[in-house]
C-alpha positions in Angstrom: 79.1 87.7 129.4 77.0 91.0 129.2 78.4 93.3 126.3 78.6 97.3 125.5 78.4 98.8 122.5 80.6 101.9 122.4 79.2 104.8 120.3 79.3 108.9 120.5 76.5 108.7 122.8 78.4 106.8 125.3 82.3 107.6 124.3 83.1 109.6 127.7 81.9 107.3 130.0 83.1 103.8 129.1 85.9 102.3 129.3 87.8 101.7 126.4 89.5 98.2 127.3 92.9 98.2 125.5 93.8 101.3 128.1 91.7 101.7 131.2 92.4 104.2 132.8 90.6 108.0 133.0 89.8 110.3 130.2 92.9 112.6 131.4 94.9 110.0 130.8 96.5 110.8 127.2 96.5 107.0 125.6 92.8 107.2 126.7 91.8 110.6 125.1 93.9 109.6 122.2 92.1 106.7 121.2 88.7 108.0 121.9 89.4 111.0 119.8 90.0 108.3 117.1 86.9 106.1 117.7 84.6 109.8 117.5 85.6 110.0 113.9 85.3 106.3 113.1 81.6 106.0 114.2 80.2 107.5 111.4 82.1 105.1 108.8 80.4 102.1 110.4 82.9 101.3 113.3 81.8 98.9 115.8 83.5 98.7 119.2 82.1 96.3 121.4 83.4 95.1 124.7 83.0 93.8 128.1 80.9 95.1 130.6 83.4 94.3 132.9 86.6 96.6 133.5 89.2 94.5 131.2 90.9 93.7 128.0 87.9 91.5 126.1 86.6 93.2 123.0 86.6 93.6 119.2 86.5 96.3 116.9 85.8 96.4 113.2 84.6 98.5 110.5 83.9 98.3 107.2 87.0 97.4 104.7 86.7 100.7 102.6 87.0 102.5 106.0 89.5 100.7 107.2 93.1 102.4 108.0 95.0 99.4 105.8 96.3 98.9 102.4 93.9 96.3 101.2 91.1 95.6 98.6 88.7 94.1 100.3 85.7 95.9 99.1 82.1 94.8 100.5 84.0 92.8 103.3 84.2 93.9 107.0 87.4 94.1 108.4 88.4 93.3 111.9 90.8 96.0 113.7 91.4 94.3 116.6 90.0 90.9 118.6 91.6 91.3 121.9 90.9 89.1 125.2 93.0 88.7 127.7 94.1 88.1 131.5 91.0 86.7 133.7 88.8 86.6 130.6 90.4 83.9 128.2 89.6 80.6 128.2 85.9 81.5 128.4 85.3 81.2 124.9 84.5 85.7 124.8 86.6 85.5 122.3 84.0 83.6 120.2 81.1 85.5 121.3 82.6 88.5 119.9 83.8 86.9 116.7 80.2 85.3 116.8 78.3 88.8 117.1 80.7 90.1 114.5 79.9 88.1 111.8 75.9 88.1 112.6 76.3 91.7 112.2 78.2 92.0 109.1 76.2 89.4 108.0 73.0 91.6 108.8 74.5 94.5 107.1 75.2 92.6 103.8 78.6 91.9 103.9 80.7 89.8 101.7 82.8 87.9 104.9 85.4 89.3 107.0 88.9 89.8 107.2 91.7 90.7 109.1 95.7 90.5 109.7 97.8 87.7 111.6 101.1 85.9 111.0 102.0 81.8 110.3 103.0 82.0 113.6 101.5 84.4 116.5 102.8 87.9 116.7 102.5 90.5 119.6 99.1 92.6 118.9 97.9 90.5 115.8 95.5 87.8 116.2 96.3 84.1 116.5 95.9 82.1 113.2 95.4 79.0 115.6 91.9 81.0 116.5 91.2 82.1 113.2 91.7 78.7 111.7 89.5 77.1 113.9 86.8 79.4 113.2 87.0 79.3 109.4 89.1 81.6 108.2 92.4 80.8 105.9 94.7 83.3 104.2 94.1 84.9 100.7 97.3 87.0 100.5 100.7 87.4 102.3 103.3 90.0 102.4 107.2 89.6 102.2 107.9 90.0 105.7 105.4 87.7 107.0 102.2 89.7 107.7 99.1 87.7 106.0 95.7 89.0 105.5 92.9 86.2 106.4 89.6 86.3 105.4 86.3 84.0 106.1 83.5 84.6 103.1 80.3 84.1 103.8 79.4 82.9 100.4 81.5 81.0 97.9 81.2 83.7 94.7 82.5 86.1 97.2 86.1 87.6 95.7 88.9 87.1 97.7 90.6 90.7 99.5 94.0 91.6 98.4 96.7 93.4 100.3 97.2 97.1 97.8 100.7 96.5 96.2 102.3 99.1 98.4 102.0 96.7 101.4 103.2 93.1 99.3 106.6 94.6 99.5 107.3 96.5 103.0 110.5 98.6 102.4 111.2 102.0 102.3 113.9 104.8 101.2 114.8 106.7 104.5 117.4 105.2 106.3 118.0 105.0 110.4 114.8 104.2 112.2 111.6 105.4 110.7 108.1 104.8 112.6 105.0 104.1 110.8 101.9 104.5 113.2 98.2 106.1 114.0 96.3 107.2 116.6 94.3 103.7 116.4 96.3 101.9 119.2 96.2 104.4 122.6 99.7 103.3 123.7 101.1 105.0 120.9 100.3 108.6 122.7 102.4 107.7 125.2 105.3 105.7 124.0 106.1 107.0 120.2 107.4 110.6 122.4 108.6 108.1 124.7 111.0 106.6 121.2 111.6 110.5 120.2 113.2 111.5 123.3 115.3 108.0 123.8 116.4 108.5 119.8 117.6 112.2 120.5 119.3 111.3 124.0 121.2 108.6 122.4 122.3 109.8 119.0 120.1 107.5 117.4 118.2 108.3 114.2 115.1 108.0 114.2 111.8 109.8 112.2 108.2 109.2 113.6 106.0 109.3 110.8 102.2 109.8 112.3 99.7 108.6 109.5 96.7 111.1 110.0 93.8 109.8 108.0 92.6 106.6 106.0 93.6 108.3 102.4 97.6 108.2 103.9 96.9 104.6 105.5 95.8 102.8 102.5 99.3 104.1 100.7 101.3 102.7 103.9 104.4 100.6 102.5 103.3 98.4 105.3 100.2 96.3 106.2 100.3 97.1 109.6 99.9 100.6 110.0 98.9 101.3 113.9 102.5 100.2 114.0 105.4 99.0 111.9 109.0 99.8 112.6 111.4 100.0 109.7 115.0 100.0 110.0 117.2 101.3 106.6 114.5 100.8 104.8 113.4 97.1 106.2 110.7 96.2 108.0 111.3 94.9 111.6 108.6 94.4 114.0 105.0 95.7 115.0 106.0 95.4 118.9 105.4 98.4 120.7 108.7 99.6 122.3 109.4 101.4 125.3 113.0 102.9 125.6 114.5 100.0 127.4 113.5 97.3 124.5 114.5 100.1 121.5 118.0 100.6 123.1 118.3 96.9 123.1 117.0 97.1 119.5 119.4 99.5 118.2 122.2 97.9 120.1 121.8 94.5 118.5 121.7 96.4 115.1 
């Protein structure tokens, strides 16, 4: 598989993978509006040649838009492949070029965010296991933070303390999310609107920079769905599956 690095110099004319579509498109100028601003704190976004949902992104931990401590590692925003291109093993080559890099760059290991048991839009702890990774700390509702050293001193990354306990005051629905996942241009208004139609209440709250993401009361911050003050899911909804939600509730 032939690989692209995305940088500034490239930005408008690549494909972004996790929403292909044209630069009009308002997921698409979303999320490259975020990657412009991440370059220059060491973001790496590289993906497929190929028109399709096969790459990773990653940056280094003190950049990174989580509550964790995980200084001198590189953490992993998102390893994504899907559709024609699993069971290839592209997800391994990524991984692969990932760690030669960080490793190039002096880095303590990597780390990222999965579950004990797979969760929509967080990576598969099957995958990470077999590569080498285990889990150095775990929230109350579930979300773990993995990491894989890359030497044995190397000082094991810690979720903050605002992210062990996901919960918050403000009752009804409350929305914690970035510009870091595109869909989230087009379906948080999407969630506004159904919220308002139906009487429901709900508050959007749009974290703006890294200083506001590492004092999330969540470790998933792209997006994490609270509900009277309890955590509930980082799915992204559409209206039909938050009706559902709020009926059930």
């Amino acid at each position: 598989m032939e690989y692209i690095r995305v940088t500034n110099d490239n930005l408008e004319k690549e494909h972004i993978c996790c929403a292909i579509s044209n630069n009009k498109d308002v997921q698409v100028s979303s999320k490259k509006a975020w990657l412009a601003d991440r370059f220059d704190e060491g973001l790496v976004f590289l993906k497929s040649a190929e028109r399709g949902k096969c790459f990773i992104e990653y940056i280094p931990a003190e950049n990174a838009w989580v509550p964790i401590n995980a200084d001198g590692y590189m953490y992993i925003d998102c390893l994504w492949v899907s559709g024609s291109f699993k069971g290839h093993g592209y997800g391994a080559e990524l991984l692969d070029a990932c760690i030669e890099d960080s490793k190039e760059k002096g880095k303590k290991g990597l780390c990222i965010l999965a579950a004990a048991k797979k969760k929509p839009f967080l990576a598969d702890p099957k995958f990470l296991k077999y590569k080498g990774f285990t889990v150095c700390d775990e929230a109350d509702n579930g979300i773990q933070l993995w990491f894989l050293p890359f030497g044995e001193e190397a000082e094991m990354p810690k979720f903050k303390e605002c992210a062990k306990h996901p919960h918050i005051e403000e009752r009804g629905y409350v929305l914690y999310y970035t510009s870091q996942c595109p869909f989230n241009a087009k379906y948080v208004p999407v969630l506004e609107q159904t919220a308002r139609e139906n009487d429901i209440p709900f508050h959007a709250v749009h974290i703006a920079n890294r200083e506001e993401a590492q004092k999330a009361p969540t470790p998933i911050t792209n997006y994490a769905l609270f509900h009277d003050g309890e955590y509930i899911t980082n799915e992204q909804m559409n209206d039909i599956k938050f009706l559902k939600l709020a009926a059930l509730r």
